[in-house]
KOLKEZA-272182 format. One record per residue: x, y, z of N, C-alpha, C in turn. Coordinates in steps of 0.2 Angstrom, whole numbers, plus 2048, in hexadecimal, padded with zeros to 3 digits. Each point is the difference from the previous one (the first is absolute). Layout:
BEGIN
XYZXYZXYZ;...
This chain:
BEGIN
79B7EE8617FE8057FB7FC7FD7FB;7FB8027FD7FC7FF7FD8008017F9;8007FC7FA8048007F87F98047FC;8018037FD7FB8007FC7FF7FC7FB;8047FC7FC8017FC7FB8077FD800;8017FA7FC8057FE7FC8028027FD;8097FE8008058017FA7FD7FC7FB;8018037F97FF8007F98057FD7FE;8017FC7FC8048007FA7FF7FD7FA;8048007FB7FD8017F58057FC7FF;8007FB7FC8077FD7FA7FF8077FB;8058038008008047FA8077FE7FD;7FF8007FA8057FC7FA8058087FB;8058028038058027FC8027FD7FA;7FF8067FB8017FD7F98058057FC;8057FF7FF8078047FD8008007FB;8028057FA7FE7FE7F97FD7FA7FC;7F97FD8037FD7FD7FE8037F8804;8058028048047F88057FD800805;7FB7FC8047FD7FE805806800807;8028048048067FF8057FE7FB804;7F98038058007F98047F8804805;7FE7FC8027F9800804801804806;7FE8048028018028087FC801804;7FD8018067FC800805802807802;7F98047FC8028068037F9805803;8018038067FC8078017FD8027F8;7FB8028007FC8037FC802808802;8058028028008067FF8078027FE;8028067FD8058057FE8047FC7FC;7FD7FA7FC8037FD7FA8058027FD;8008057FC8038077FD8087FF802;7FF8028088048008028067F8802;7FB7FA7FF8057FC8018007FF7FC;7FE7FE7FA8047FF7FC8078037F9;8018088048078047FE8027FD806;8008018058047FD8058027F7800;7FD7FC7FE8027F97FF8018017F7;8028018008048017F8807805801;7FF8038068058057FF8057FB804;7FF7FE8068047F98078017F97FA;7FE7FF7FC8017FC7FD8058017FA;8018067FD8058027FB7FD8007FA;7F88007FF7FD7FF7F98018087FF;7FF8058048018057FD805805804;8018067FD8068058067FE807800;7FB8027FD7FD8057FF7F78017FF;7FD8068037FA7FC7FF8008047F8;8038037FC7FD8017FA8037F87FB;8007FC8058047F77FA7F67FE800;7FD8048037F87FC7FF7FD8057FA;8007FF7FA7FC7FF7FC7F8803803;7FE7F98027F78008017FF7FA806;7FB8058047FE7FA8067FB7FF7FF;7FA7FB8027FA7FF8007FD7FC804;7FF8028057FB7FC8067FA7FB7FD;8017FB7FF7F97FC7FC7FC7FD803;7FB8048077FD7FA8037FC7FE800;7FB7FF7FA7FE7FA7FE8037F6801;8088047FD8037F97FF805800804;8018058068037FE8068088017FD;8018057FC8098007FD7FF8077FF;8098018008018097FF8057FE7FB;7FF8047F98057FD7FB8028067FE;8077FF7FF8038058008058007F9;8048057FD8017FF7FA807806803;8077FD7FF8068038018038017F7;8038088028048027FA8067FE801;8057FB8048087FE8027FF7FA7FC;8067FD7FF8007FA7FE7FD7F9803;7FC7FE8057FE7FB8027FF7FA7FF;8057FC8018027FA7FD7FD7FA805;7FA8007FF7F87FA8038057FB7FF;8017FC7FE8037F9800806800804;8058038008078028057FC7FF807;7FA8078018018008067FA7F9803;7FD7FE7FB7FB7F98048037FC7FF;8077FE7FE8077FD8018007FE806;8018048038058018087FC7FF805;8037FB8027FD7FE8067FC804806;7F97FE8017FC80380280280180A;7FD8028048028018057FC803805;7FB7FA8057F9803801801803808;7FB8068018028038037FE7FD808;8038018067FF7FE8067F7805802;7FC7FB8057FC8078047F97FE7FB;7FD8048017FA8007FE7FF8027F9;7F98037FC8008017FA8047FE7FB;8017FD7FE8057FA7FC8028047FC;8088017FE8048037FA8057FE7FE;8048037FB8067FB7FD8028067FC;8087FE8028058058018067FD7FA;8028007FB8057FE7FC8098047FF;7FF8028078088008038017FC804;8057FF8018027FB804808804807;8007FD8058058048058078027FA;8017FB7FD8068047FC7FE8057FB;7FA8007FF7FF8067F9802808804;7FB7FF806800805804805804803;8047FC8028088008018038057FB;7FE8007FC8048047F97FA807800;7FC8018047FD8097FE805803806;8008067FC802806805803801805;8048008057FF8028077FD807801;7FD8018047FC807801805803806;8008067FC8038078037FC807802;7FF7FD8077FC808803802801807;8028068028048028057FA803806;7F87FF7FE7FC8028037FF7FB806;7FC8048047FF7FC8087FB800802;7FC7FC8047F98048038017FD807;7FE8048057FE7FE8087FB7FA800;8027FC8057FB7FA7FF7F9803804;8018058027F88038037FD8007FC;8018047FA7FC8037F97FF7F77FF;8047FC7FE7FF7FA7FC7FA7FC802;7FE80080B7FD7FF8037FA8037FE;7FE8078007FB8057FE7FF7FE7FA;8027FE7FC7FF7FF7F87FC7FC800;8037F88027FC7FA8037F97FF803;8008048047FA8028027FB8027FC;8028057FD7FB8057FB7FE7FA7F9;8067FC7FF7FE7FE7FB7FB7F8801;7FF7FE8067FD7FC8037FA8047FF;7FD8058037FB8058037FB8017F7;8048007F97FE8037FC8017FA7FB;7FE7F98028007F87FA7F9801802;7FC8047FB7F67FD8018007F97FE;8047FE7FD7FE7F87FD8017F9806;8078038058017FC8087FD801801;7FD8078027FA8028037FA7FB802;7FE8027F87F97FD8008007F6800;8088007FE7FE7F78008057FB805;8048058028067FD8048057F97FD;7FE8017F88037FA7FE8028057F9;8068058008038037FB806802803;8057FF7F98088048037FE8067FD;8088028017FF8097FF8068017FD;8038057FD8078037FF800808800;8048048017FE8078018088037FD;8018057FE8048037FD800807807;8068018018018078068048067FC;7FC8047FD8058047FE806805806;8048047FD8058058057FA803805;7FD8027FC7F98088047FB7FD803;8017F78027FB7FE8017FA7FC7FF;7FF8027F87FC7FF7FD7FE7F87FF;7FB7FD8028017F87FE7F97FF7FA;8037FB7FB7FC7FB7FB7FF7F9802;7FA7FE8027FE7F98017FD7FC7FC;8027FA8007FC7FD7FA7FE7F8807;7FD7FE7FA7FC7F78057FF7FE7FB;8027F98037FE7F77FB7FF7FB806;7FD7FC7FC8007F88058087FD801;8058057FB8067FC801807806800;8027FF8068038058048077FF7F8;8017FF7FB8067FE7FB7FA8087FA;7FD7FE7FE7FA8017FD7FF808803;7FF8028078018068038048067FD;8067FD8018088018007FF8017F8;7FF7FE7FB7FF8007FA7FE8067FE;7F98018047FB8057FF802808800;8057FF8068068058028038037FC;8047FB7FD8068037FC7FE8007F9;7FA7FF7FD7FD8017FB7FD80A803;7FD8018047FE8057FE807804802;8057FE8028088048008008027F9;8027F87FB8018017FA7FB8057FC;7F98008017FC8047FC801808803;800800805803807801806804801;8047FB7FD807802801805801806;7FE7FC8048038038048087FE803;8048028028087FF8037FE7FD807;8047F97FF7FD7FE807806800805;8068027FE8078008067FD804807;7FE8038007FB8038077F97FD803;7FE7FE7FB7FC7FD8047FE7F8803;7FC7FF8057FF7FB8037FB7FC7FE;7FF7FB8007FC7F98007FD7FC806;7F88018008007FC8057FA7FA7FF;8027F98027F87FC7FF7FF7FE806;7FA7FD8007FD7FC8058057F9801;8017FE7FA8027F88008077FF802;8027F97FF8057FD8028078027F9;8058038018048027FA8057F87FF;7FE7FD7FB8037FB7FE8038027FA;8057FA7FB8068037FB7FD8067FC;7F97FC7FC7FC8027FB7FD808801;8008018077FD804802807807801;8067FE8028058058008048017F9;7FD7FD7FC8017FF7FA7FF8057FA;7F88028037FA8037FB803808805;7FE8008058058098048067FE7FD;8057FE8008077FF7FA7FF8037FA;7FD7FE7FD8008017FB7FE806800;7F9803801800807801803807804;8057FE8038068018027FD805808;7FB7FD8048018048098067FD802;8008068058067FF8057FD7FC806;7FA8018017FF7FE8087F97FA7FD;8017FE8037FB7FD8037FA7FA806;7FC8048008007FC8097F87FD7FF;8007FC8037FB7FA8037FB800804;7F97FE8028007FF8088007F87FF;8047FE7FE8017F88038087FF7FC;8027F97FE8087FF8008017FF7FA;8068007FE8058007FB8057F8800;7FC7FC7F88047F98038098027FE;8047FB8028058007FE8028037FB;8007FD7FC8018027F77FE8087FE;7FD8018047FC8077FE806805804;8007FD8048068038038088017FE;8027FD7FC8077FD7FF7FF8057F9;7F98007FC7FF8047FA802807802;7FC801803800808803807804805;8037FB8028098018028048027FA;7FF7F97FB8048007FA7FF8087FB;7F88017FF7FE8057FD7FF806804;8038048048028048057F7803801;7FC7FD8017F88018048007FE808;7FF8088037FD7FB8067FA7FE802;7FF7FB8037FB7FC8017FD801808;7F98008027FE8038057F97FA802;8047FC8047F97FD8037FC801806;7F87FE8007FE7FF8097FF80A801;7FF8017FB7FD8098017F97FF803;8028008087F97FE802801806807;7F9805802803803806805803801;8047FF8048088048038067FD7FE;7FD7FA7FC8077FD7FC8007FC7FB;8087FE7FB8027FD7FD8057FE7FF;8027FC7FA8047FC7FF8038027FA;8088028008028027F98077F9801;7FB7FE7F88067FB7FE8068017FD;8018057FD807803800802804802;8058037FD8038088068048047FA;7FC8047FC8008047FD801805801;7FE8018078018088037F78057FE;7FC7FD7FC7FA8067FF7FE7FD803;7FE7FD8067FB802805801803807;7FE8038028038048077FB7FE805;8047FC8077FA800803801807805;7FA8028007FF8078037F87FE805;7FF7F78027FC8018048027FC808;8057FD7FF8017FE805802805806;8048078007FF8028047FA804804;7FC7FF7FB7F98068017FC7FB804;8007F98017FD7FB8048047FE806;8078007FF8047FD8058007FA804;8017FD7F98007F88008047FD7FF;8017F97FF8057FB7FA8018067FB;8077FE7F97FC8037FC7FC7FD7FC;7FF8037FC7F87FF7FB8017FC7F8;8058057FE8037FE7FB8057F97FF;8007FC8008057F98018028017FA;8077FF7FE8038007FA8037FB800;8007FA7FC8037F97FE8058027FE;8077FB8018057FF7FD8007FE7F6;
């Protein structure tokens, strides 16, 4: 297949009430949105009305932003940093135990692994940025009606970000809805859909251990290898239904780890 171009990336520099957070390698695109969402996965803010003022400044390659909560810059560039696995370089300052202390998610919602399969698909069919360079991750938000939001970065954490930031700006209730990336779901990564509270979320590649043991603890099911006519669910929460293996008459399709 033939690329039309290269994947892009920018150092753009995160500045918190005048506190430099930290440098990131990011997509030149839907900014905005990552940064409510890596401020929201990271606990700097809980609401989008905790931002004051945002400002894209690309000139000088930084988005500075200005919160009305109490934000305590020296407390949180304290704590040990924690960089993220995978491509586009990022840094996380929870750590598996912080994590361990949000929420467990409560949603009784389910979805057929066909749709999850069909979602998959469509959201593969609609990254112009894979498209065009074959070197970008993706993340998509699947509403109940269908509806899907996609965002892309050079860094599948960074994606994910982008996601739950347009959640946060648009308000939306995430116990019914699904999560899905391109990438590999590592701690950091079940960490950020944690903390914005999905219920599902699935892959088309794997989930390391820890991300696993996270997503048990924190009643999330986890869904790898949504590839074609099957997957892998690493836990058994009961919200995925496989409704394709009888339609193939095959193995089944849906593997569900102990």
């Amino acid at each position: 297949m033939h690329r039309k171009s290269c994947p892009e990336e920018y150092p753009i520099t995160l500045i918190v009430n005048g506190y430099e957070v930290a440098v990131f390698q990011l997509t030149n695109q839907d900014l905005e949105d990552w940064a409510y969402g890596y401020m929201y996965s990271e606990g700097l803010i809980e609401h989008r009305d905790d931002i004051q003022s945002l400002q894209i400044d690309s000139d000088f390659g930084a988005i500075r932003v200005v919160l009305d909560n109490a934000f305590d810059a020296e407390k949180m560039l304290t704590k040990k940093k924690h960089y993220t696995a995978g491509c586009g370089r990022g840094v996380t300052f929870f750590s598996m135990t912080d994590v361990k202390t949000f929420s467990k998610v409560q949603s009784q919602k389910t979805y057929r692994l066909s749709v999850l399969l069909k979602k998959r698909a469509e959201f593969a069919k609609n990254s112009p940025l894979y498209i065009e360079t074959g070197g970008m991750h993706g993340a998509c938000i699947v509403h109940e009606d269908g509806e899907m939001v996609i965002r892309e970065d050079i860094g599948r954490h960074n994606a994910v970000d982008k996601v739950i930031g347009h959640g946060i700006r648009q308000g939306l209730d995430p116990k019914n809805l699904v999560l899905l990336t391109t990438g590999r779901v590592s701690y950091e990564m079940l960490s950020k859909a944690a903390k914005f509270g999905f219920s599902i979320i699935g892959s088309r590649t794997a989930a390391t251990k820890q991300a696993i043991q996270l997503a048990k603890y924190l009643n999330i099911e986890l869904v790898g290898y949504l590839r074609g006519k099957m997957a892998i669910v690493y836990t058994s929460k009961g919200r995925v239904i496989d409704d394709v293996t009888e339609q193939v008459g095959t193995q089944p399709n849906l593997r569900v780890l102990p």
